[in-house]
C-alpha positions as CSV (number, residue, x, y, z in Angstrom):
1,X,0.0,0.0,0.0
2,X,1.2,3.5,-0.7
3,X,2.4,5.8,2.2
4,X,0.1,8.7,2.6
5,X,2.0,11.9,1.8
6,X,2.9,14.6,4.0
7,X,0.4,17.3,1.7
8,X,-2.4,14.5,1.9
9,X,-1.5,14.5,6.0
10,X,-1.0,18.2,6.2
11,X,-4.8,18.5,4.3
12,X,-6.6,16.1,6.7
13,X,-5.2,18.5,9.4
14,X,-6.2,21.3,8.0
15,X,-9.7,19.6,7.9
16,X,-10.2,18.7,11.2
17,X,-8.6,22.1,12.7
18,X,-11.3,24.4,10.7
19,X,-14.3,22.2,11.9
20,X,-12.2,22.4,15.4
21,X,-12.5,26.4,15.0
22,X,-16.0,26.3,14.4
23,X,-16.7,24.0,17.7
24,X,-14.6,25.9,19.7
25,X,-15.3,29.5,18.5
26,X,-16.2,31.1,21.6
27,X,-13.1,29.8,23.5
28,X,-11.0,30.6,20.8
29,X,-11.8,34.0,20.4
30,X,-12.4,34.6,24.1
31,X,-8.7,33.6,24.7
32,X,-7.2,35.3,21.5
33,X,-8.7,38.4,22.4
34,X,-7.4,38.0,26.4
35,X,-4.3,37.9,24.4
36,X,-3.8,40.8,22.7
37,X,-4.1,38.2,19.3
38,X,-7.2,38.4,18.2
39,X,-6.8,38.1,14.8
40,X,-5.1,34.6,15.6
41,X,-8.7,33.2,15.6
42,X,-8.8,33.6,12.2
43,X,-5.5,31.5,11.2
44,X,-7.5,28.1,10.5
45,X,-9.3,30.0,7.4
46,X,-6.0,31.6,6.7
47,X,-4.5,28.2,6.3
48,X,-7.3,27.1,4.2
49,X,-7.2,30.0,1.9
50,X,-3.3,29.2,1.3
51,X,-4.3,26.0,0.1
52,X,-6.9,27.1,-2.1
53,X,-4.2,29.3,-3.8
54,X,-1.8,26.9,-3.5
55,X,-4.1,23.9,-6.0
56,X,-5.2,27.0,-7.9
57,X,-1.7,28.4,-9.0
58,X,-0.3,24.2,-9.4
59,X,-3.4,22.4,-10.7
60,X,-5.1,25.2,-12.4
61,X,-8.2,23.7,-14.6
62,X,-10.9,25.3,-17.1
63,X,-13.8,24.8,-14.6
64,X,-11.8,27.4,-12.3
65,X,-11.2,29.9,-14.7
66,X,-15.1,29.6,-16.0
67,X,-16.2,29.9,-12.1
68,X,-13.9,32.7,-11.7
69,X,-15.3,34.6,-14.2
70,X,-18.6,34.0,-13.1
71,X,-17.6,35.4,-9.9
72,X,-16.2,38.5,-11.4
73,X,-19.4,39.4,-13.7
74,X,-21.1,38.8,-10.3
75,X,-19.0,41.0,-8.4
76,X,-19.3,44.2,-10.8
77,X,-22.9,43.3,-10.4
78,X,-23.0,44.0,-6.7
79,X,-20.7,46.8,-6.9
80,X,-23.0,48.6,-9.1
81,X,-25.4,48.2,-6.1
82,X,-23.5,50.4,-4.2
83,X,-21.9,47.2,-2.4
84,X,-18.5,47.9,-0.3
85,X,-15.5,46.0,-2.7
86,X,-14.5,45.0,1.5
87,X,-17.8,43.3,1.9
88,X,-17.4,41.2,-1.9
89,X,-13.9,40.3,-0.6
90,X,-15.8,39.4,2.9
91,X,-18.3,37.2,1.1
92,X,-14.9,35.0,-0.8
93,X,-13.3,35.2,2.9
94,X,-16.4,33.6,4.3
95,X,-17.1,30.4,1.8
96,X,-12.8,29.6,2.0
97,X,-13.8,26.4,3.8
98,X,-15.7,24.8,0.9
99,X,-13.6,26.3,-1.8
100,X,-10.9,24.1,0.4
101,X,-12.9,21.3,0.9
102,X,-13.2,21.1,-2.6
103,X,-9.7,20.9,-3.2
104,X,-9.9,17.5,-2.0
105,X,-8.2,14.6,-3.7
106,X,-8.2,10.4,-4.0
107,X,-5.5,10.0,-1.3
108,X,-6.9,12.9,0.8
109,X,-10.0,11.0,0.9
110,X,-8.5,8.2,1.5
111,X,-7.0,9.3,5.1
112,X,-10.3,10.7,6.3
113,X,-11.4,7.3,6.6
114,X,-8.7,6.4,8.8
115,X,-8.5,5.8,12.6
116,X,-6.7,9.3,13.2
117,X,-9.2,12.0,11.7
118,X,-12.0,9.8,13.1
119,X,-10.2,9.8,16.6
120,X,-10.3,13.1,15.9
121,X,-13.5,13.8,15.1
122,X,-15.0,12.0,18.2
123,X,-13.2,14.1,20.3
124,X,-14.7,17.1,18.6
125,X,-18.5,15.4,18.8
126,X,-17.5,14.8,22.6
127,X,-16.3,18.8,23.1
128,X,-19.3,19.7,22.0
129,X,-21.7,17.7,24.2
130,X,-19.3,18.9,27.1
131,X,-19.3,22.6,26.5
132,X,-23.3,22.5,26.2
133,X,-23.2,20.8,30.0
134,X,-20.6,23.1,31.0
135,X,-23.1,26.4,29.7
136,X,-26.2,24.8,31.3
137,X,-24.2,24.8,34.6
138,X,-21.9,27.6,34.6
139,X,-21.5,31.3,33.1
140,X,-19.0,31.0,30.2
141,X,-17.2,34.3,30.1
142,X,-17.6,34.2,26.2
143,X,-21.4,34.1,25.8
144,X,-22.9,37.6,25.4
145,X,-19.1,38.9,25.1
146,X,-17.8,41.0,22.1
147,X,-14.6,41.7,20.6
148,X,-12.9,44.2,17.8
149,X,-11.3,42.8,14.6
150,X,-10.5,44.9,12.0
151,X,-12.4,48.2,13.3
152,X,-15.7,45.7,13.4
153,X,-17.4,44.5,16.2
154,X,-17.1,40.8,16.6
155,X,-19.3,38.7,19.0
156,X,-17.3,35.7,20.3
157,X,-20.8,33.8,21.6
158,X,-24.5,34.6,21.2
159,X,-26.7,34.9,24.5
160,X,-30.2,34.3,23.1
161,X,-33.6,33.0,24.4
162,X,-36.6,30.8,23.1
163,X,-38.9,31.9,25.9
164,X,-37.7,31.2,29.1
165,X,-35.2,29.4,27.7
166,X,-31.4,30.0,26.9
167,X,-30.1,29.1,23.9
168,X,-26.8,27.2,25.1
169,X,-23.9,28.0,22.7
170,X,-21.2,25.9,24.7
171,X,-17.8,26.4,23.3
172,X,-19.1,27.5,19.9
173,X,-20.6,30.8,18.7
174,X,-24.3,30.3,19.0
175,X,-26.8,27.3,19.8
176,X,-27.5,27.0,16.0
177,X,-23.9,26.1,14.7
178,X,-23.6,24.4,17.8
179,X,-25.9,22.0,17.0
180,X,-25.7,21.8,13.3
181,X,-22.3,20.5,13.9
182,X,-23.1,18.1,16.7
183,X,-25.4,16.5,14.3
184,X,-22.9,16.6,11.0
185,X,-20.1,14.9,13.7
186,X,-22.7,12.9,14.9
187,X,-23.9,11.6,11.3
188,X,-20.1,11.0,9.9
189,X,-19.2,8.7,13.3
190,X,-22.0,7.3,13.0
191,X,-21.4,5.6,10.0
192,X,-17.9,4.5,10.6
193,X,-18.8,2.5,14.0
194,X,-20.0,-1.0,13.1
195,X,-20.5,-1.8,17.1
196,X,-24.7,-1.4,17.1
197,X,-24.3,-0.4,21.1
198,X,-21.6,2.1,20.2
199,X,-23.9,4.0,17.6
200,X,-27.0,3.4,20.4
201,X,-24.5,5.4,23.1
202,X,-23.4,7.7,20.5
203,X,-27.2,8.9,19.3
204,X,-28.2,9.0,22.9
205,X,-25.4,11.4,24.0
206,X,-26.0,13.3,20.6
207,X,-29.7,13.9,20.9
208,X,-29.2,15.0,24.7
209,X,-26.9,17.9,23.3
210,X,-28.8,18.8,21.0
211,X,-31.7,19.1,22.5
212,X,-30.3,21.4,24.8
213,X,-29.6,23.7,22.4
214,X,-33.3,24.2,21.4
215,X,-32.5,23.9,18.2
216,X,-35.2,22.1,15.9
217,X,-33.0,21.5,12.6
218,X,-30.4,19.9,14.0
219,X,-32.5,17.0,15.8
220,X,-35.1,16.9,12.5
221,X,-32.4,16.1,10.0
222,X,-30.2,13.8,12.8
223,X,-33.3,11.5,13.3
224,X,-34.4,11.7,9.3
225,X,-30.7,10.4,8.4
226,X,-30.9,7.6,11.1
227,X,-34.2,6.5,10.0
228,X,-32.8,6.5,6.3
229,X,-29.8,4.5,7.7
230,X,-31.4,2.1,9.7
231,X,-34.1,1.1,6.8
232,X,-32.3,1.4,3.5
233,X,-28.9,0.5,1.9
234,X,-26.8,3.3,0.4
235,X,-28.3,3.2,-2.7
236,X,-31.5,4.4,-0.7
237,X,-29.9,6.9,1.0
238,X,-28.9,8.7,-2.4
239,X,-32.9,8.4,-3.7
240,X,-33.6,9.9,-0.3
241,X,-31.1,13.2,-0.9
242,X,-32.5,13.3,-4.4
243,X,-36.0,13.6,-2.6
244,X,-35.0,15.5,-0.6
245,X,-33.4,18.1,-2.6
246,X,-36.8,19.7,-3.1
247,X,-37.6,20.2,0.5
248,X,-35.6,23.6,0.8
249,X,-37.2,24.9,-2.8
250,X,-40.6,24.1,-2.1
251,X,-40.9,25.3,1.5
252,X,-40.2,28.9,1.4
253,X,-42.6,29.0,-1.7
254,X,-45.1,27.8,0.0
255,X,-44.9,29.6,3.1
256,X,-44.6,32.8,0.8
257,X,-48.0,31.9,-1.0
258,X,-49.8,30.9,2.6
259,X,-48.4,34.0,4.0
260,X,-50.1,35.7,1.3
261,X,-53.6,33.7,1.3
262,X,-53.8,33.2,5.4
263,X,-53.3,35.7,8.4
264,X,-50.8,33.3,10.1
265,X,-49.4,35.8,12.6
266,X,-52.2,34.9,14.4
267,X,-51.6,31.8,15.0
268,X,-49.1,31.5,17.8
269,X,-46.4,28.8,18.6
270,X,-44.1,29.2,21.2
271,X,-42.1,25.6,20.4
272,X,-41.7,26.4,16.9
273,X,-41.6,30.4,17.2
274,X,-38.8,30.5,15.8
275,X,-40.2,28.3,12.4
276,X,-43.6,30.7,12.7
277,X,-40.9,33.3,11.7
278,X,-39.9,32.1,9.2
279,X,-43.1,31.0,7.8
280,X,-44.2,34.8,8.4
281,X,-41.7,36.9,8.0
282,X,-38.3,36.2,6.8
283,X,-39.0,34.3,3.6
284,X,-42.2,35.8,2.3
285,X,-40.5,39.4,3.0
286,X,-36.9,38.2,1.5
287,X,-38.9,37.0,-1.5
288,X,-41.3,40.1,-1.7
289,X,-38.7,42.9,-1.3
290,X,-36.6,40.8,-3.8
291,X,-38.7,41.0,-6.2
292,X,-40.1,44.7,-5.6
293,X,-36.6,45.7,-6.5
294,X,-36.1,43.7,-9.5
295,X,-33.6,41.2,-8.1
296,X,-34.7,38.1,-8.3
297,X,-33.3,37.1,-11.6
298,X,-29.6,37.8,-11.3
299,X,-29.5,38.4,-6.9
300,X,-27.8,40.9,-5.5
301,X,-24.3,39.7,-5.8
302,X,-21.9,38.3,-3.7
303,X,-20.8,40.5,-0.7
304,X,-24.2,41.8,-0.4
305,X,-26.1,39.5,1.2
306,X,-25.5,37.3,4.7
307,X,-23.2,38.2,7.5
308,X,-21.1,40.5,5.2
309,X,-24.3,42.6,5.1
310,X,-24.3,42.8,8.8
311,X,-20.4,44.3,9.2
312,X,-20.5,46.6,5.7
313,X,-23.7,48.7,5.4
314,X,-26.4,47.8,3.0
315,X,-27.7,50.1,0.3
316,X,-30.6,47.8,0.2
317,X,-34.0,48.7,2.3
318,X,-35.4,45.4,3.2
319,X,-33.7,42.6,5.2
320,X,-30.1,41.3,3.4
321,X,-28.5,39.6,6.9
322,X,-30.2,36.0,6.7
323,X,-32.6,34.1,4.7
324,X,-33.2,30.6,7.4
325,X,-32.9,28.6,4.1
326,X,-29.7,28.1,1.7
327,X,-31.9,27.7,-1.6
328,X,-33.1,31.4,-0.7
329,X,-29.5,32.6,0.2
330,X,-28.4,31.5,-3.2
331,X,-30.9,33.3,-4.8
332,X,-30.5,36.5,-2.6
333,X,-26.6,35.7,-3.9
334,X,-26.9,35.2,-7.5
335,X,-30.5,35.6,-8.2
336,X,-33.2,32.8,-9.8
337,X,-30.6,32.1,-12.6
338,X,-27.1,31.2,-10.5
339,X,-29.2,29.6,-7.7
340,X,-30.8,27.3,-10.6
341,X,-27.5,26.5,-11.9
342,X,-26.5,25.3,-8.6
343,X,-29.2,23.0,-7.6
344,X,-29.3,21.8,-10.8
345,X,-25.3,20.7,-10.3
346,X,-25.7,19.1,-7.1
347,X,-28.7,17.3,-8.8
348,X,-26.5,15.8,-11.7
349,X,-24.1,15.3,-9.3
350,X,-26.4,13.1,-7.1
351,X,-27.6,11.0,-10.3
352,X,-24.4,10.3,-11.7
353,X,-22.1,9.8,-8.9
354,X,-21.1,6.7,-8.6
355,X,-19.2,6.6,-5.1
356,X,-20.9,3.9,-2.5
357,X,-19.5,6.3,0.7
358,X,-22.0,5.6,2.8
359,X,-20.8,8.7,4.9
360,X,-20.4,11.3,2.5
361,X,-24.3,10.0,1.0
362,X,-25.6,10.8,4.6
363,X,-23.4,13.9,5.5
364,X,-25.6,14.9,2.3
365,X,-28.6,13.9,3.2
366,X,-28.1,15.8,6.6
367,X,-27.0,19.1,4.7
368,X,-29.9,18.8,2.3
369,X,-32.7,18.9,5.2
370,X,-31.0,21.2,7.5
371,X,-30.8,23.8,4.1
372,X,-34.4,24.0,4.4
373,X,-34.5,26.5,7.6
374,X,-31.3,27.2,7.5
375,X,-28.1,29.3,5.9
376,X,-25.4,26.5,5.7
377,X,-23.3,28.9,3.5
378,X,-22.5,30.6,7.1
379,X,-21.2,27.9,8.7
380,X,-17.6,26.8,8.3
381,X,-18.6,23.3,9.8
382,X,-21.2,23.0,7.3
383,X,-19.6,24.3,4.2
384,X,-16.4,22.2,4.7
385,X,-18.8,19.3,5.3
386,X,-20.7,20.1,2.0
387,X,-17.2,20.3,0.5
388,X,-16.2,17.1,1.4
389,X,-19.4,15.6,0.6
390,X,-19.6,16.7,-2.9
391,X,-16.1,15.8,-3.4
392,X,-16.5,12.0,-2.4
393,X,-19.6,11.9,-5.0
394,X,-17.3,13.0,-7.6
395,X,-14.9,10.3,-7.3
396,X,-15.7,7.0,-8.6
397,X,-16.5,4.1,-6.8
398,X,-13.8,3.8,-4.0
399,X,-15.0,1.1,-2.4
400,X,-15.5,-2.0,-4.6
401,X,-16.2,-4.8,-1.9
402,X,-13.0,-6.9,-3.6
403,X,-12.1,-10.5,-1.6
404,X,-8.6,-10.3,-1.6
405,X,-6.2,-12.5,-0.1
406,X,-5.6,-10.4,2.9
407,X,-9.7,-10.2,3.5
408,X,-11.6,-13.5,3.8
409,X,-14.8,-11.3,3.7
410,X,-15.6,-8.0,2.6
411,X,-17.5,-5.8,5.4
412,X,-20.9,-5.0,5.0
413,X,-22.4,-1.7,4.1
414,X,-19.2,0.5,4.2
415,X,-18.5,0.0,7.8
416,X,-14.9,-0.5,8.7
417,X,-13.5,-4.6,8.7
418,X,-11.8,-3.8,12.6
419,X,-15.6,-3.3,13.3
420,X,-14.5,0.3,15.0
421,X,-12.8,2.7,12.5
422,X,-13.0,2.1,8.9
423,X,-10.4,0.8,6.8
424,X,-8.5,3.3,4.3
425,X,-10.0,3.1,1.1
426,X,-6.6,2.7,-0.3
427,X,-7.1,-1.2,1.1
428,X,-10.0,-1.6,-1.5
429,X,-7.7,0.1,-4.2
430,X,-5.4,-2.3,-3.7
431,X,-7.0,-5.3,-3.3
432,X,-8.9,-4.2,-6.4
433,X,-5.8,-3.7,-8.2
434,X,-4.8,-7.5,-7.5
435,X,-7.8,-9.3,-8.1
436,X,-7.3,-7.8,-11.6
437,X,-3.8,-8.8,-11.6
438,X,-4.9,-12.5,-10.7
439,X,-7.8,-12.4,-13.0
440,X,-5.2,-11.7,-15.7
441,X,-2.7,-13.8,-14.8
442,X,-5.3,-16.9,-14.9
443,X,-6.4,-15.9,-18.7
444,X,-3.4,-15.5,-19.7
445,X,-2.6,-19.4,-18.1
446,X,-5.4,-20.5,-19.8
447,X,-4.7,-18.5,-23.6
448,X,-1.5,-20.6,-23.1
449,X,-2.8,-24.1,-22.4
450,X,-5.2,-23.8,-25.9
451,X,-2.3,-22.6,-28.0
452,X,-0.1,-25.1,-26.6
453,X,-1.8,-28.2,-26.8
């Protein structure tokens, strides 16, 4: 088997330390700014952003210099807005972590199925169940605290309510990314732990931290992808993202049109308060004031929308800081037309992929759901989750089930042979690699036997 390379190392690292800065963004940026360094919080994205150059300048390709034209036309587009060139060069700061994950290759995929970056990963699932104990017990000196970067006002952890009750952030920066990422760590473990009392311990303890949060996505999209997992193979799980790739298009269209039809402010919901909101307020309004100002065909542009809209003023008069669901984010982006071309990508994607990675299928499945009443573009855990995701689909089959010699039996359903950790899919290369070696070898023996009798 080939030796993993240092770059393939140093990528996996990279990996794991961005999703660690999104777990831990309160402590991080509490302690940086104790320190005099606050910029220093920002060093995982900085690292990540090298290595996009980095692929760019060595493995440049066509597809990058059509996107980056794309982006361009865009960008005059949002500058003729009245948009801040600082808040365009905001927006490309703040989707780094997918543009990285992107970068991913074979090999690179290869070591995130190994015992390490799962190690790793647990231990991030299991920091944040303890910093949402340690916020329902004590004060965290980040939450509700503030800091200055760059002459702008940063908050290192939100303090927020549902009710009576607080919206535990933990170690991270609100009880939203909190929990989106408990249930992305908790969906990739998941599926690379073949012990069934393992995965029952790891739910359990997942679910609990979650529902502390008070989130609803999270816990909606968690149980929908262990439901999905428990009754269908992986070919099941990809009809189910295919599915479910409507959910975020259809919703806010409908709530825009029952908005419209039925007075639903007056129906009140103080569970799902937050989802009345949205039903109410947030998408028809994003919808309606995009369309009152003629921007629903080609968006806004990038820079003017999202949390870049909430550090650089707007020269827009209705809301541009959040949209609660991607599908609308893209379009407040890149209007009807860019948000079409990129559903309808990840829709070819999902039909001609043919990688069998049971993890990556229900990472997807979990981003797909949670889009719906959610912006996952504003999460670094999400997007370099998405990235990775999209980049397993567009590898071939990695995984071919091969017997080898080394492997009386294939394992079942992508879980790891140790029964724990996965096996790199580098074994399956090779073992693929020499069953096609032995295969040949024996027509070859037999070619010779005709012709020499």
């Amino acid at each position: 088997m080939n030796k993993a390379s240092l770059k393939d190392k140093l990528w996996v690292a990279t990996f794991i330390v961005a999703v660690a800065s999104d777990v831990l963004s309160g402590v991080i940026r509490y302690y940086t700014s104790t320190m005099g360094m606050a910029p220093a919080a920002y060093l995982p994205k900085v690292l990540m952003l090298g290595w996009v150059l980095y692929v760019l300048l060595t493995r440049p390709k066509a597809t990058h210099a059509l996107i980056a034209l794309y982006l361009l036309t865009q960008t005059f587009l949002s500058l003729s807005h009245g948009v801040e060139p600082a808040a365009v060069g905001f927006w490309l700061w703040s989707v780094t972590p997918l543009l990285f994950a992107l970068t991913a290759s074979r090999e690179t995929l290869a070591l995130m199925n190994r015992r390490s970056a799962f190690l790793g990963l647990l231990t991030l699932a299991a920091l944040c169940g303890i910093g949402i104990l340690a916020n329902s017990m004590l004060k965290l000196p980040w939450v509700g605290a503030s800091v200055s970067v760059g002459g702008h006002n940063v908050t290192m952890a939100t303090s927020s309510y549902v009710g009576v009750a607080s919206r535990l952030s933990g170690f991270g920066r609100d009880s939203a990314s909190v929990a989106l990422m408990a249930g992305l760590l908790t969906t990739w473990l998941l599926m690379h732990i073949r012990s069934k009392a393992l995965q029952f311990v790891l739910l359990a303890l997942a679910g609990a931290t979650i529902y502390a949060t008070t989130n609803k996505t999270a816990p909606v999209s968690l149980a929908i992808v262990v439901i999905v997992h428990m009754l269908f193979s992986t070919r099941g799980i990809k009809r189910a993202c295919l599915w479910a790739s409507g959910f975020p298009i259809v919703l806010p269209i409908v709530a825009f049109f029952a908005a419209s039809a039925f007075n639903l402010a007056s129906r009140g919901y103080v569970t799902l308060s937050s989802f009345q909101d949205r039903m109410i307020n947030t998408w028809p309004l994003l919808i309606e004031g995009l369309m009152k100002h003629e921007r629903i065909w080609f968006g806004l542009g990038p820079g003017a929308f999202g949390s870049a809209a909430s550090y650089y003023e707007s020269p827009f008069g209705f809301n541009v800081a959040y949209a609660d669901n991607t599908v609308l984010y893209a379009i407040a982006c890149f209007g009807f037309v860019g948000a079409l071309v990129l559903v309808v990508y990840l829709v070819r994607l999902m039909l001609n992929s043919a990688s069998n990675d049971r993890a990556a299928w229900s990472v997807l499945l979990y981003l797909v759901f949670s889009a719906a009443s959610t912006d996952i573009c504003e999460s670094i855990g999400c997007l370099l989750f998405l990235g990775l995701a999209i980049s397993y689909l567009r590898q071939p089959a990695l995984m071919a089930r091969p017997v080898a010699p080394w492997y009386p039996q294939a394992p079942s359903r992508g879980y790891g042979f140790n029964g724990f950790a996965p096996q790199s899919n580098e074994h399956w290369l090779q073992a693929s690699r020499a069953n096609q070696q032995v295969a040949a070898l024996e027509a070859s023996r037999h070619t010779f036997g005709r012709h020499s009798s």
